[in-house]
C-alpha positions as CSV (number, residue, x, y, z in Angstrom):
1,X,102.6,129.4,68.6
2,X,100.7,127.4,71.0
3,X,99.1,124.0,70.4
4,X,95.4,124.0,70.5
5,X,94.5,120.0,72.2
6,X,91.2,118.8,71.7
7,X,88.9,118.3,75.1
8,X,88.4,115.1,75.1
9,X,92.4,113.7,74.2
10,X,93.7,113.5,77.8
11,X,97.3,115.1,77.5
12,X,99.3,112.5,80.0
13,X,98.2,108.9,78.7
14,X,100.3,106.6,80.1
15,X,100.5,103.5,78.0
16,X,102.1,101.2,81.0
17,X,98.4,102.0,82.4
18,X,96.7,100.6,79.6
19,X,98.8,97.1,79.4
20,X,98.0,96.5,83.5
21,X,94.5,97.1,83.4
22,X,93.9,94.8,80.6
23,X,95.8,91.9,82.4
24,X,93.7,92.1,85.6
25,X,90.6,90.4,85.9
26,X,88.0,92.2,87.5
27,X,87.0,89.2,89.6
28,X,90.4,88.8,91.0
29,X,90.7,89.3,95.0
30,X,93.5,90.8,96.6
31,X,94.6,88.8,99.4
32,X,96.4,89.4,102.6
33,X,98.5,86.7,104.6
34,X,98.0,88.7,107.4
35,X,94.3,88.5,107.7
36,X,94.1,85.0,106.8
37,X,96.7,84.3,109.5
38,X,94.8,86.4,112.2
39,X,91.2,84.4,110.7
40,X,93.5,81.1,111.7
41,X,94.4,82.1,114.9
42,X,90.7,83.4,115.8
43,X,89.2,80.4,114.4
44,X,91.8,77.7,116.2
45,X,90.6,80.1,119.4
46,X,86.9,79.3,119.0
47,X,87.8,75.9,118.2
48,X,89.5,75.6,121.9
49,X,86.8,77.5,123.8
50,X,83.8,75.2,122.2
51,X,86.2,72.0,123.2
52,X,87.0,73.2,126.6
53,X,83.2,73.9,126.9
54,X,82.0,70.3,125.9
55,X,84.4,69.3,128.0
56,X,83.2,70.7,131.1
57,X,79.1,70.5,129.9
58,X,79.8,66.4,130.1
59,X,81.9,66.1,132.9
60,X,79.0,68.6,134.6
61,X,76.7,65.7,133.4
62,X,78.4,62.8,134.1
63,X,79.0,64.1,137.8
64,X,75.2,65.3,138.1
65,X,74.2,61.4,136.9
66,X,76.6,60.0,139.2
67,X,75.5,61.9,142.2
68,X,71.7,61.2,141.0
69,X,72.7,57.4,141.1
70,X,74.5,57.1,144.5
């Protein structure tokens, strides 16, 4: 004799399922070391390139007054 299920009882409930999705909070954010490392390193680049170009943008200044001045 075969057992008759009812449409909407789902025949593989997994219980384990259940407990883990009412322990995560649906705000949470996974995160990844790896692309915050990678942010770091691209940020500390950006960081050198807008140093080296002040740099350069007052030493092209201070040169331009001093050559205006002698």
């Amino acid at each position: 004799m075969e057992k008759k299920y009812h449409p909407n009882i789902s025949r593989e409930k997994n219980f384990s399922d259940e407990l883990t999705k009412q322990n995560i909070n649906p705000d949470f954010k996974k995160v990844d070391i790896n692309i915050l490392l990678n942010r770091v390193k691209v940020d500390n680049f950006k960081n050198k390139k807008k140093n080296i170009a002040f740099i350069f943008f007052i030493l092209l200044g201070l040169i331009s007054s001093a050559y205006l001045i002698f």
